[in-house]
Phi, psi and omega in degrees: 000121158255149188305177156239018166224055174022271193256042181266161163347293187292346210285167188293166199257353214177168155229130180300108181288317174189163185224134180242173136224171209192106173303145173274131182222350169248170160075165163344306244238328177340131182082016165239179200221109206267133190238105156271109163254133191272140191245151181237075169332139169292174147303278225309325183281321183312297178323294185310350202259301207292332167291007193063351185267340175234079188240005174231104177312181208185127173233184170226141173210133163263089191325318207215043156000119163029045174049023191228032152105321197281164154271165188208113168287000000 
């Protein structure tokens, strides 16, 4: 994916490398379903990482991508 704003904020930090799940089975959240992903970090998230300014990843997921049913990360 490329941004259409390079060098904004938002632009991506990274690539999703592999993806896990995982039943919730304590706590609040029991009975959901938990999504790990593993990342292959940009420099600019390392820096933003190693500053303290970026320490929490962020995904978007879309149930019904273009309309065909899929989900899309």
């Amino acid at each position: 994916y490329l941004s259409p704003c390079p060098s904004s904020e938002f632009s991506a930090m990274g690539d999703v490398t592999a993806l896990s799940t995982e039943d919730i089975t304590e706590g609040p959240l029991a009975g959901r379903t938990a999504l790990y992903a593993e990342i292959e970090p940009t420099e600019r998230m390392k820096k933003l990482v190693a500053d303290g300014k970026k320490i929490y990843s962020s995904i978007e997921l879309h149930p019904q991508f273009s309309v065909n049913g899929r989900a899309y990360l």
